[in-house]
N, C-alpha and C positions, 0 to 999 in steps of 0.2 A: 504493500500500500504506500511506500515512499519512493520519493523518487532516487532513480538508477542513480550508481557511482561511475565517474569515467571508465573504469574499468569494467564496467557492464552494457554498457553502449556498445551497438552494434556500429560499425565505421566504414564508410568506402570514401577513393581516393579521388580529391579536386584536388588542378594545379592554379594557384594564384600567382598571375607575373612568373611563371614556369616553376615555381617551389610546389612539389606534393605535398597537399594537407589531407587529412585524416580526418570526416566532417560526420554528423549523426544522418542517414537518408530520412530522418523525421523533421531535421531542423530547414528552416529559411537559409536562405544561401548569406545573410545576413548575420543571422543566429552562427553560423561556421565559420565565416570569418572570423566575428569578435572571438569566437570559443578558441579562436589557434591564437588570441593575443592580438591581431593584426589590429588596423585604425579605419575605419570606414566612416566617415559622416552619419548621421542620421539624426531624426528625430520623432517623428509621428510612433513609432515604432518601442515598444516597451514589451521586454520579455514576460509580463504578467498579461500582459496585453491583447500580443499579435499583433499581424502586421494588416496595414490599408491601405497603405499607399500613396499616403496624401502629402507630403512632402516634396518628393522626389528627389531627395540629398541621398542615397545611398547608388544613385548609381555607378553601374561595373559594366565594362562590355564581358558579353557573353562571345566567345572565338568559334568558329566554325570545327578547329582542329589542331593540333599541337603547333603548326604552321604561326598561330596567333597573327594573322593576317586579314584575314576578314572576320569581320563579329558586328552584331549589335547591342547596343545602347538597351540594358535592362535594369528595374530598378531591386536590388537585393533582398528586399521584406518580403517580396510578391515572387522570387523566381523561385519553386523546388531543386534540389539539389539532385545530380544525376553523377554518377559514377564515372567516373573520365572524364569529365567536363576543365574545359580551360577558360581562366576568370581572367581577365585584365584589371588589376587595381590603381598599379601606378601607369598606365599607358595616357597618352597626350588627348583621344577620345574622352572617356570617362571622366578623367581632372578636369577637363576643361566643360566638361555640362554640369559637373559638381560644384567650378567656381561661380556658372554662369545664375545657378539654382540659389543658390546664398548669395548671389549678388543683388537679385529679383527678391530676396526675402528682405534685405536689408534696404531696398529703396525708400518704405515708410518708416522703418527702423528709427526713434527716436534716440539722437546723442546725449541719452544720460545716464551712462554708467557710471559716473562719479558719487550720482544720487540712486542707483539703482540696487534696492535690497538685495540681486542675484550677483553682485559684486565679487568677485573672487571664487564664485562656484557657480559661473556662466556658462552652461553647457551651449548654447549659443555662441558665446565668445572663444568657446574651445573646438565647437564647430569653424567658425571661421576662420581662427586659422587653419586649422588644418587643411580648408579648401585651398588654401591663398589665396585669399578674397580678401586684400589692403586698403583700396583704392574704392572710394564714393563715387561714383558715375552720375547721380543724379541729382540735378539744381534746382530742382521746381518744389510745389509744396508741399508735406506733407500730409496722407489722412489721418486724420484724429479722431476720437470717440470724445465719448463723454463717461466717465470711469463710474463705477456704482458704488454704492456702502453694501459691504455681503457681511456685516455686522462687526463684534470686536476681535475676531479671528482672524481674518483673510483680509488682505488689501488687494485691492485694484487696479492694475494699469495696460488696458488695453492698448492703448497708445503701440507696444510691445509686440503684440501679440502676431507670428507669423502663418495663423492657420493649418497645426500640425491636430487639430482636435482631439490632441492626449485628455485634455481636459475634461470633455467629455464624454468622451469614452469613457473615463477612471467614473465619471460623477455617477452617470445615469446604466453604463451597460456593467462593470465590473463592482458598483458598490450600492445603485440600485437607488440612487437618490430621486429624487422628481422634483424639486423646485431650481432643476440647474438646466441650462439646454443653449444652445447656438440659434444665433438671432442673425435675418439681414438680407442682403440682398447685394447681386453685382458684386463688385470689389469690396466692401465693407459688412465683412461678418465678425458676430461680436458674442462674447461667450460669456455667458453668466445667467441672474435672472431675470422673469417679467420684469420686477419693479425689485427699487432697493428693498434690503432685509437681510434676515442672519440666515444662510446657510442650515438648511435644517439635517442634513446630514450628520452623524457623528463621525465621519471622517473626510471631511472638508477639509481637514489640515492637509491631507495629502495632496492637495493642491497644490500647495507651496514646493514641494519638492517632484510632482511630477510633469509641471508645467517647465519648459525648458528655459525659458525667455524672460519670467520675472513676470509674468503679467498677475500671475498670483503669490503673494508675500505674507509673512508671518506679521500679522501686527503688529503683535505684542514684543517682536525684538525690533523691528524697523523703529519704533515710538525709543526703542534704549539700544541704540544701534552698535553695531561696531563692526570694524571690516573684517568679514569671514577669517583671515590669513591671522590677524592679532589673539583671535579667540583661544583659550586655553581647554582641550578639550579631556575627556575621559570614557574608557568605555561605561556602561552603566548598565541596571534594569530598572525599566519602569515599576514605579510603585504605587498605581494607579488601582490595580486588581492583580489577579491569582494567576494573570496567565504569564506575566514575565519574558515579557517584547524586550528584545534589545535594543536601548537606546545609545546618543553622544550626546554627551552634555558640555554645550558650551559656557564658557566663564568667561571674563574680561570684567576686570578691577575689585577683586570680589565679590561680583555678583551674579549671578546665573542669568545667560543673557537667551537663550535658546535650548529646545531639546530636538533632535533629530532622529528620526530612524536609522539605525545599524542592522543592516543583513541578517539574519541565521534564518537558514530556509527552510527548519522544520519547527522554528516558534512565530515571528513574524514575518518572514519575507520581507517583502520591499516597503511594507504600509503599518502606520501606526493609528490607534485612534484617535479622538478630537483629543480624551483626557491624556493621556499617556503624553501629548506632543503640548498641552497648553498647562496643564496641573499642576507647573511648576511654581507659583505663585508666591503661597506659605516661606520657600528658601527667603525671598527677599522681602517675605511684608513685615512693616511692624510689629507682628505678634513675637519674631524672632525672641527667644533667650539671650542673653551676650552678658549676664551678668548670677553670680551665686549670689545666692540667700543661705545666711544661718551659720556661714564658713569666712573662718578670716585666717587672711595671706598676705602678706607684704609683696611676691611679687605679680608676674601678671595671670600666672596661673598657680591652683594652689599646691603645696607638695602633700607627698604621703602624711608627711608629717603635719601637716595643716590642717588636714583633713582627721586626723589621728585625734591632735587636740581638742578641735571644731567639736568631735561629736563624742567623747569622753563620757558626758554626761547620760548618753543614751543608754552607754554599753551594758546596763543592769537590765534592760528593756526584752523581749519577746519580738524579733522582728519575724512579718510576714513576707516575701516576694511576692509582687505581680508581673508576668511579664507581660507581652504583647505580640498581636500576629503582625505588625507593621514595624516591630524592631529585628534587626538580623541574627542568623542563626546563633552566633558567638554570645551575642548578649544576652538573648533566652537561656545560654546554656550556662554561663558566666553566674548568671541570677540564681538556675539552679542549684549549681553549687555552690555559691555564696555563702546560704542558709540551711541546707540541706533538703532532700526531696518531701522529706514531711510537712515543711513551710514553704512550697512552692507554691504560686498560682498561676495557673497559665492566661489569663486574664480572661477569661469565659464561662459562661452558662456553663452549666451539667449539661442541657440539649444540646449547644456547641461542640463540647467536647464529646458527645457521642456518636455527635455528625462528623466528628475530624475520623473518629476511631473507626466509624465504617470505612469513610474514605480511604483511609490508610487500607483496612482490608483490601480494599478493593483494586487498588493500584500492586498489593503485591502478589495478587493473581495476575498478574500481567493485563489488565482490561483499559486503562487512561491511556488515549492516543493524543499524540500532536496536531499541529495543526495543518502540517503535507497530509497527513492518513485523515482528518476531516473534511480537507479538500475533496478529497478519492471518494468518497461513501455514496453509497447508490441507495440507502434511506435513511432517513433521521428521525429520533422520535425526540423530540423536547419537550422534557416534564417538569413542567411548575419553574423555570429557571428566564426569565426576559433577557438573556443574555447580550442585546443589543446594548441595556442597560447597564449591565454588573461585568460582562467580559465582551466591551465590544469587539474585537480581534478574533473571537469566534467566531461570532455573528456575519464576519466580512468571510472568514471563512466557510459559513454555513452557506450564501448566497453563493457560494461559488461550487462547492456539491450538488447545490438542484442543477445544477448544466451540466452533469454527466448524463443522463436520461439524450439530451439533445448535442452532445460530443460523441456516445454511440449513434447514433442516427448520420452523424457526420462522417464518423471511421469508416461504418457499411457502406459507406457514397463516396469512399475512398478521397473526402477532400480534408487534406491536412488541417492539423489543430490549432496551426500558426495563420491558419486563412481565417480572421476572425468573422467579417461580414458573409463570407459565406458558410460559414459555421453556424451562425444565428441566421442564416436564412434557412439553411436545412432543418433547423433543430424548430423552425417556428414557436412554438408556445409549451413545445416538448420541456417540462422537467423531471426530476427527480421525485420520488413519495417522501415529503417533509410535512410528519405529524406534530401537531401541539397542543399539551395539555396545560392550559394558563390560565391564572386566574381572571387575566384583563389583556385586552389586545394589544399586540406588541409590531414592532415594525419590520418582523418576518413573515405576517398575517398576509403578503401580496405574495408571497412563492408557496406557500404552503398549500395543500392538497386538502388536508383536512384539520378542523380545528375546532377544539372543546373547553369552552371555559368551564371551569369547576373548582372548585377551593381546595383548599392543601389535602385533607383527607381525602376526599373524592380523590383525588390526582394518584394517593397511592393508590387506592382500590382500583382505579384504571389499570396502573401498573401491574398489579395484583392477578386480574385478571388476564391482562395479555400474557404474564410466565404462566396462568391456568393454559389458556385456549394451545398457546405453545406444546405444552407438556401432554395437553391432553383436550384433543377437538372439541368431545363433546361435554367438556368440561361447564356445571354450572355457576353460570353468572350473572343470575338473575337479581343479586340483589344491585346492581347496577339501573341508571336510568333509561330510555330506552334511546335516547340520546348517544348515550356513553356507554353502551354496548353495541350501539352503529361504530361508532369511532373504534372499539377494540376490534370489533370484527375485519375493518376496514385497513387499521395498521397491522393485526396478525398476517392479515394474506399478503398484503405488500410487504411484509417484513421476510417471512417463507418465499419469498420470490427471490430476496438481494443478498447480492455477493460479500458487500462490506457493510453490513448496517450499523447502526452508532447511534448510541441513547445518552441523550445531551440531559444534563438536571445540577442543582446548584444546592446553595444551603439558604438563601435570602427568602427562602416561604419558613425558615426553622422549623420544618417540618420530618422528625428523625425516619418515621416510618415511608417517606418517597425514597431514601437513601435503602433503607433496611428490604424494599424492593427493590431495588436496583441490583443490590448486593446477591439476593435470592436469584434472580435473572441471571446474573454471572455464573452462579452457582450450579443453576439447574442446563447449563447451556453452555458448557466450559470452549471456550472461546468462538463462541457464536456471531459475538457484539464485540463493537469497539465500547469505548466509555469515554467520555469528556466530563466531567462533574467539577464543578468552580464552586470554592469557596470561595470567604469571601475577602481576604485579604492577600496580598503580596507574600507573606511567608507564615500562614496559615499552616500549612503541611509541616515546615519546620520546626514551629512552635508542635505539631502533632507527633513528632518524634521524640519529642520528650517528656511527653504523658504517658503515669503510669500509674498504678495502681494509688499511688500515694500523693500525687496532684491532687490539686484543693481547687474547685472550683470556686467564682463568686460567691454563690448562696451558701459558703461553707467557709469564707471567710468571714463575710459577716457575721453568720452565727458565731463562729471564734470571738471575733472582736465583742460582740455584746455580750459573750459568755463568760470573757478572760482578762482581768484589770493589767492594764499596761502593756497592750499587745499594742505594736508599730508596724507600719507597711512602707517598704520600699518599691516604689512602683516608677518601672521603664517603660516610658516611652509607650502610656496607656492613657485615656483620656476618659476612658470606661464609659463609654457610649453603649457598652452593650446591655448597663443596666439603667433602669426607668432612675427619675429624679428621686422617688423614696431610696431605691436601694442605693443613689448615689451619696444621698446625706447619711443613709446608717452608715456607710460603710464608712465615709471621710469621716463624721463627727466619732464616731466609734474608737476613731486608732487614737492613741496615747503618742504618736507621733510619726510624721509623713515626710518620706526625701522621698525628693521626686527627682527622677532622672528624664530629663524630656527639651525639648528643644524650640518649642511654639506654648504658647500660653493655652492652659487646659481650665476646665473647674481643679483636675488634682493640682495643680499649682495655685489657683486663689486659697487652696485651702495647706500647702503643705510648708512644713518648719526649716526644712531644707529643702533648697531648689539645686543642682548640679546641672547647667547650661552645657546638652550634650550634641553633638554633631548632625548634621541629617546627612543623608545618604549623598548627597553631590559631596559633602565634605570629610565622608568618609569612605572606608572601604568593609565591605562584609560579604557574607553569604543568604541567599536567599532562596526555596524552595516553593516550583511553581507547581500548577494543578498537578500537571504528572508525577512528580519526585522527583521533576530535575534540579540539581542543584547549581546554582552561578551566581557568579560575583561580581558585586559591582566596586566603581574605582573613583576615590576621590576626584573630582574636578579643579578643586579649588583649596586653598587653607584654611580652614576657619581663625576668626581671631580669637588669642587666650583670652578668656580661661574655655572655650569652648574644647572638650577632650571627644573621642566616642565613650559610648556608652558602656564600652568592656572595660577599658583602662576605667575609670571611674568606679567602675565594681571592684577592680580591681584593688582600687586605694582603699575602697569601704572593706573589704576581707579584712586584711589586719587590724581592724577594731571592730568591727559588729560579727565579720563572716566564721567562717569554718577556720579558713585558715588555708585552704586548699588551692588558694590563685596566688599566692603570697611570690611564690617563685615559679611563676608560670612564663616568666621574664615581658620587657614591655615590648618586643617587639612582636608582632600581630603572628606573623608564623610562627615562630615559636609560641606563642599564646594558645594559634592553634592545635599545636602538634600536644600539648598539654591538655587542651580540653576532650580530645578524642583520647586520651588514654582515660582519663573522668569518668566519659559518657560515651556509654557503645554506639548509639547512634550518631553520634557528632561522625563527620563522613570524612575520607582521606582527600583531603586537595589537591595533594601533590599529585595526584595522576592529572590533574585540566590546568595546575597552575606551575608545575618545575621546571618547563619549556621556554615560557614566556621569560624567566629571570637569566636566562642563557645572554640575554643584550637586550638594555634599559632602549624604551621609544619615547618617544618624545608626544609630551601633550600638546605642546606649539608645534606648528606647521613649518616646515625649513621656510618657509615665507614671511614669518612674522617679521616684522619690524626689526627685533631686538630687543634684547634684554636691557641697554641703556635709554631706546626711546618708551620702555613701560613707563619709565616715574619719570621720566624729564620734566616735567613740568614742577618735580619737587627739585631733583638734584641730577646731576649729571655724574656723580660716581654710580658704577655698577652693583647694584643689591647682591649678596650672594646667593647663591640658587639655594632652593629648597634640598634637602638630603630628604630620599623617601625609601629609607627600607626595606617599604610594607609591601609595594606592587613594585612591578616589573615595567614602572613609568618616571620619567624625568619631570621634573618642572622646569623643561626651559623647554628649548628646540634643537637639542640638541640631543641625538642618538638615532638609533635606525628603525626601520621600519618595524612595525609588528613582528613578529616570528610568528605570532598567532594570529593568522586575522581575524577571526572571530573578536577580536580582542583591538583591535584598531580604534583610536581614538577618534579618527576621520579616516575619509578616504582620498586617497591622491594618488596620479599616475601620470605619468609623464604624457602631456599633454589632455589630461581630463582631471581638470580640475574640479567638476562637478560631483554629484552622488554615483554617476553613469559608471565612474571608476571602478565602482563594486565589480564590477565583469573581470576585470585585470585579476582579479582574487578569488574567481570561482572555478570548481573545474571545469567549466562550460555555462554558458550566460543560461542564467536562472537556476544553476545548479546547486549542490555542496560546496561550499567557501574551501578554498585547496589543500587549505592546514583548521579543519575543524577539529574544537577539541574534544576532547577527552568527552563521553554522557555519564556522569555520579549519578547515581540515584538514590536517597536517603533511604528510602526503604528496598530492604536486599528480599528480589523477590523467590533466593535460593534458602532464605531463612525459613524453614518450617513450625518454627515456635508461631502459634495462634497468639493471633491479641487477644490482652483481657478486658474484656469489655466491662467499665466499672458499674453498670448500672444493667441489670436486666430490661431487655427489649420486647415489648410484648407484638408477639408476631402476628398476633389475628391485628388485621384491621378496619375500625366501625365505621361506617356510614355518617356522616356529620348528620345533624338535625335542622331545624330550619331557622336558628336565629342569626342575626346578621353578623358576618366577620370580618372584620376590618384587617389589612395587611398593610401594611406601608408602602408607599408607590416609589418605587426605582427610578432613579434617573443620574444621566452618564455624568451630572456638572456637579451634583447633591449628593452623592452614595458617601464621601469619604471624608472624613473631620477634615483633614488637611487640606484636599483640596478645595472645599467651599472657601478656602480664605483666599484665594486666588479671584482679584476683583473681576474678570471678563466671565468667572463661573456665577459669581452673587448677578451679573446679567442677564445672564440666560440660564439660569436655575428655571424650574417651574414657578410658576405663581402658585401658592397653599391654594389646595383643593381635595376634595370629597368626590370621588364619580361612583355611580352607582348603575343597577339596570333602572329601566321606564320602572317597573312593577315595585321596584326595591323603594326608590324615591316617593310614588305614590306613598309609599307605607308610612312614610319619613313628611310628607306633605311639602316635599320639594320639588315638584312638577312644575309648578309655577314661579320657582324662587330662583333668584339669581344668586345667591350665595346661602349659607350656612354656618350656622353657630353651634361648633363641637366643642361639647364641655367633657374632659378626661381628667378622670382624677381629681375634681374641683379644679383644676384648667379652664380656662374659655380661650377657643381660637376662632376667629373666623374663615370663612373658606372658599373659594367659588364652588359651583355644583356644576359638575358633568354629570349628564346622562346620555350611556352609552348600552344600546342593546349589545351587544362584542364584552359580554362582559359576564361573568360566573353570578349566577343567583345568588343569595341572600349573603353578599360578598361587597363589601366598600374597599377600593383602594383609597388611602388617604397621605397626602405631603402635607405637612407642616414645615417650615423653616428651623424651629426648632429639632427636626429628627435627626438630624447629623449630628447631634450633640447625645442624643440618648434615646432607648426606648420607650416605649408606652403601654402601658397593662392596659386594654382595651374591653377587658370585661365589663366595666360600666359607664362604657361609652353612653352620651344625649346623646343626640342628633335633633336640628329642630331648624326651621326658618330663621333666616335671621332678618332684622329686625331695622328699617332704613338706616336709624342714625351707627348701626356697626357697620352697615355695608359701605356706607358715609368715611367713618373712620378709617377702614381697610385701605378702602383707595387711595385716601390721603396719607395712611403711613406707609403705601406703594410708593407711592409719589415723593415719599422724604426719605425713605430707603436707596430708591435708583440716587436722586440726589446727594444724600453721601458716599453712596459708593463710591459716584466719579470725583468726588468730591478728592475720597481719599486716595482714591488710584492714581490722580493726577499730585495729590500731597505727595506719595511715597513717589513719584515718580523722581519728582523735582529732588527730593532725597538721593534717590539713588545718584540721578547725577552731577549732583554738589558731592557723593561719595568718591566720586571715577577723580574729583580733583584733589581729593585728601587721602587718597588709601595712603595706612601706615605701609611706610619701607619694611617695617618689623612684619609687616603681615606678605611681603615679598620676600623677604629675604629669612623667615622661621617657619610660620607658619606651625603647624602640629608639630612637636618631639614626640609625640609619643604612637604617632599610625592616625 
């Protein structure tokens, strides 16, 4: 189900300019070129893509005969490749309709790359030279647009734009958007929307990097710019969700200016989502930490011994640990042993933790596939999980599965897979069987075959029945609706039909028993299914590596603290959102004393006695485990300034007065730290197999392009800073050193003469393929371990029928899901507006048929709300957002519901109305901040930065 290695390709032999290459007969004569290393022009042309043709920069004469004497003029995207064929590349034919082709693209071509955001990564400008196209030809005037607002994400400048229609291709046929499309007529077509507005896509970002020319631009760095070549960069993973897309994180003057997609072609490919590419926010807002509480130190950061002192007075005290799924693997396990396993908490429900624990079974039967093998699946069943919302990167790959149904229909008609228009014209309306069981319509609802809304129980009893009907036809399932015994009967047969099926489900319904079928399904079906199931955080699975019989859940912390005088909790880098605002105040007012290890202001920090200002993930380096069990690392970007440390070294200092005792000499360098914590804790997983390669020769996070190490702080001083010393990774802080060893692991991408993203090709085994030095796949859970997990809590395997009172679930969305990223000002704009949706009949019941909004009282809470009414929507079932859910849950058992009442509907709009206004308010404040910052960076934050990883 993934895709072939160089060494599995079948190969017949072109000559180019008389050299024998060795090409795939499935690839574009295009695709062969690039795959042997060679330079051809192009652009309309994207190996996710296919080819159309609309360009015409790739042309090659095609030769009659080895003779290379007579041939014609064909364009490379559009020719198949044939077995002794002779290609002309450098002949005086072809260069010369290649210069002529980019000469005619550049007639309207506007001169301003000085102001142009694709500056330094102009695949245009790296098209042009390479045609030799120097020289302007044309004096007259040029045509102009009028640019649009596509909202606070994407900038505008058609002015630009040479009509290769990547754009829309990516928007509307590869990602399935509909408010994007090509406008016009004669010479002047213009690509974007009807009328201005934000982009409703959640991967609109990809604009910005899959448009050649700059007509589509990152906002939000162009507003804090800085030229591509100065930018300090870092490999990284997104920390957005569970599924752990590779990004490059750029930096310039300490502050994160950009995130970009980085290659691996079995977790994201070429495309990231809205969140993953804009969520970076939190790094530089205001909420930032940069200062201790409760600790005192003479210099700029504290010592062991500072710390030692500082908290003396604790040491008689009972401390608790919480960790967190959004801190890195080190630090969960660091915390561990701090305090010992009988005072750990993994910062989670008992339901959470039991949804980790199936999960984990579940992956070490071999069933979590990637996201090459969810592209392949010829049917999907999606249970209770909106994944557009919780793991967009899915979702983009779900939309790309229903086209196998209409890719075989194209095989049979023998027209290649790189012919993309005629591919979609064979395949007509042809797709794949894409089932879903959701509580509320989602925006995979337009490829889907069939679909059944029903609430969290219902969804498992669906499940339930489909492993019956499986296991046994005339199995009875009557106690089902007759609704949702159409829909089993309908996914059974279509499921007995396909070669690679795949059952997509999540944890965001917190519903244990959809999991505890999923897991039966595996079981009774031993490798039947593929499995994708998303939690819900970035290293979720990691933190589930170190649950064990003797984890303490939240609800079992609490009870401790109200149970046990002078019990204290040490909590990393947890905000405790996953409990409602009672359990938040027992738990905080309860403890006899709070260090908080965290890096953005929390309620655990208004309430805690010591604060420890600890790194975020651009400023450090760690481990993280995504949905499958893969494990990977990410790599500081930038320096934090002291006292900012990570959050291991910090535990680190806290062992020798509160801990065990057990990190004391773990030493402070990060590998060594880790080689100590894996002998600790059997699960902590061995690095050295993905990370011993890379420390073979230090790369450089600067571009051999930048300016210079003396033009950084010129503007302070003209002596040279010294460079940062970094131990920890297999990266320089300057520009100096050699390229990746690993590419997977490349800070950026550059190649001698592609300066663009296009370069990834120079680094693959063949364009689109495996990256040429991929590393090492870790996976935290050994699926050669035969020890069963213990599951801490009996699971009761029959499952009931819900009854008919109304259940509310919290509504998902890609900009709202995650405490951190709502602090990111362009997500507080295009968050949802709070609202309530319901069915027609549900609302009736409610007397909101007629009401434009609604007054939900939880908890003695009162929120207001709009009201949607949506038939696409599960029976006696309310999705609800509130503004405050990012911050915590809500016990929904005695929900109002009721009309609300003019003067709040009154109120609402007007605190909409002073909301959007401070936002911009502040976005525009920290802006001006940040770059009064670029004039005062400390040299000490150039020239130190972190001692200690």
């Amino acid at each position: 189900m993934s895709k072939v290695t160089i060494d599995e390709r079948n190969t017949i032999n072109i000559y180019v300019d008389g050299v024998k290459l060795q090409v795939d007969p499935e690839d574009n004569l295009l695709a062969g070129v690039l795959s042997n290393k060679l330079n051809l022009p192009y652009f309309c042309w994207h190996p996710s893509m296919g080819s159309i043709g609309a360009c015409r920069q790739c042309a090659v004469t095609i030769f009659d005969d080895e003779s290379q004497t007579r041939g014609r003029i064909a364009m490379a995207c559009m020719t198949p490749v044939t077995d002794g064929m002779y290609i002309g590349l450098g002949d005086e034919y072809s260069t010369v309709f290649r210069e002529q082709v980019i000469s005619a693209m550049m007639t309207n071509h506007p001169h301003d790359c000085p102001v142009c955001a694709e500056g330094g990564e102009c695949h245009l400008q790296d098209m042009t030279v390479m045609t030799g196209h120097s020289v302007r030809d044309y004096k007259g005037d040029k045509r102009t647009f009028e640019n649009q607002d596509l909202g606070p994400y994407i900038g505008h400048e058609m002015n630009r734009c040479i009509t290769c229609y990547r754009c829309v291709r990516y928007y509307k046929d590869y990602a399935g958007g509909t408010d994007f499309g090509v406008f016009g007529s004669r010479n002047k077509v213009c690509f974007g929307r009807q009328q201005d507005g934000v982009l409703e896509s959640e991967f609109s970002g990809n604009l910005v990097e899959v448009c050649p020319t700059g007509v589509f631009t990152d906002k939000p760095f162009s507003a804090h710019y800085a030229r591509k070549w100065d930018l300090q960069s870092a490999p990284s993973i997104c920390q957005g969700c569970s599924v752990g897309c590779n990004i490059s994180i750029g930096e310039r003057y300490g502050s994160v200016r950009r995130i970009v997609n980085r290659y691996n072609d079995s977790i994201n490919g070429y495309f990231l989502c809205d969140r993953g590419r804009f969520g970076f926010g939190y790094i530089n807002s205001d909420d930032r930490l940069t200062a201790c509480k409760g600790i005192k130190f003479s210099g700029e950061s504290p010592s062991v011994k500072d710390i030692h002192i500082s908290l003396a007075k604790y040491k008689a005290e009972k401390f608790i640990a919480i960790g967190s799924s959004r801190a890195s693997l080190e630090t969960n396990t660091a915390l561990k042993q701090l305090l010992g396993a009988d005072n750990f908490c993994a910062g989670l429900t008992q339901t959470q933790m039991l949804m980790l624990q199936l999960h984990q079974k579940l992956i070490k039967q071999h069933h979590c596939v990637d996201i090459d093998a969810i592209e392949q699946a010829d049917f999907v069943l999606i249970l209770g999980e909106d994944v557009t919302q919780t793991a967009p990167r899915i979702a983009l790959a779900l939309r790309q599965s229903v086209r196998n149904a209409g890719l075989a229909i194209a095989d049979r008609l023998r027209i290649p897979r790189w012919q993309d228009e005629a591919v979609r014209t064979a395949a007509g309306k042809t797709l794949s069987p894409l089932f879903i069981a959701q509580v509320s319509q989602s925006k995979l609802d337009d490829v889907a075959q069939e679909i059944n809304y029903s609430n969290a129980d219902d969804i498992a009893l669906i499940t339930q029945a489909i492993n019956a009907k499986l296991t046994a036809p005339d199995a009875d399932i009557n106690y089902l609706e007759p609704q949702q015994k159409h829909f089993v009967a309908s996914a059974t047969k279509a499921l007995q039909q396909a070669q690679n099926p795949l059952i997509v489900s999540g944890h965001s319904l917190a519903n244990v028993q959809i999991l505890q079928q999923c897991l039966a399904l595996a079981e009774n079906h031993q490798g039947k299914f593929g499995f994708a199931i998303m939690p819900s955080s970035v290293n979720s699975l990691g933190l589930a590596s170190l649950i064990d019989q003797q984890t303490l859940s939240l609800e079992q912390v609490i009870t401790q603290l109200q149970g046990e005088q002078e019990t204290s909790l040490i909590i990393a880098e947890n905000e405790l959102s996953n409990l409602t605002n009672e359990g938040q105040q027992q738990l905080l007012s309860s403890a006899a004393t709070i260090i908080a290890l965290e890096h953005s202001q929390s309620v655990v920090c208004a309430h805690a006695d010591v604060i420890l200002p600890v790194a975020c993930f651009a400023e450090s380096q760690g481990l993280v485990v995504n949905y499958t069990g893969s494990v990977q690392c990410f790599y500081s970007a930038l320096n934090a300034k002291l006292p900012i440390l990570p959050s291991w070294r910090y535990i680190q200092m806290l062992d020798g007065i509160l801990g065990q005792g057990k990190l004391a000499d773990c030493g402070d360098n990060l590998n060594d730290f880790r080689t100590s914590l894996s002998q600790l804790e059997s699960h902590f997983p061995d690095t050295f197999k993905f990370l011993a390669e890379q420390f073979l020769l230090k790369t450089a996070r600067q571009t051999h392009r930048s300016s210079g190490r003396t033009a950084m702080t010129a503007n302070q001083s003209v002596h040279e800073a010294k460079t940062t010393l970094d131990d920890n990774s297999p990266f320089n802080f300057s520009m100096e050193g050699g390229r990746a060893n690993n590419s997977s692991a490349m800070p950026f991408t550059w190649a001698p003469g592609w300066n663009s993203n296009q370069s990834i090709s120079k680094y693959q085994e063949f364009v689109g393929g495996k990256l040429s030095k991929s590393p090492a796949i870790v996976q935290i859970f050994d699926p050669n371990n035969e020890q069963d997990l213990s599951i801490q809590a009996a699971i009761n395997s029959e499952v009931k029928s819900s009854d008919d009172e109304l259940k509310v679930y919290p509504a998902k969305h890609i900009f709202a899901n995650d405490y951190l990223g709502i602090k990111t000002s362009e997500f507080k704009l295009t968050k949802p507006i709070p609202f309530i949706e319901l069915t027609p009949n549900d609302a009736d019941k409610y007397k909101l048929v007629q009401s434009s909004h609604a007054c939900i009282v939880i908890a003695g809470e009162e929120f207001t709300v709009q009201v949607k009414i949506n038939a696409a929507h599960a029976k006696y079932c309310a999705t609800l957002f509130l503004n405050e859910q990012v911050l915590r849950q809500f016990d929904y058992s005695s929900i109002i519901i009721k009309p609300a009442i003019s003067e709040k509907i009154h109120a609402f709009d007007k605190q909409l109305h002073e909301q959007i206004e401070q936002i911009n308010q502040a976005k525009q404040q920290q802006l001006r901040r940040l770059k009064q910052q670029d004039q005062f960076i400390p040299i000490r934050l150039m020239a130190g930065g972190l001692d200690d990883g």
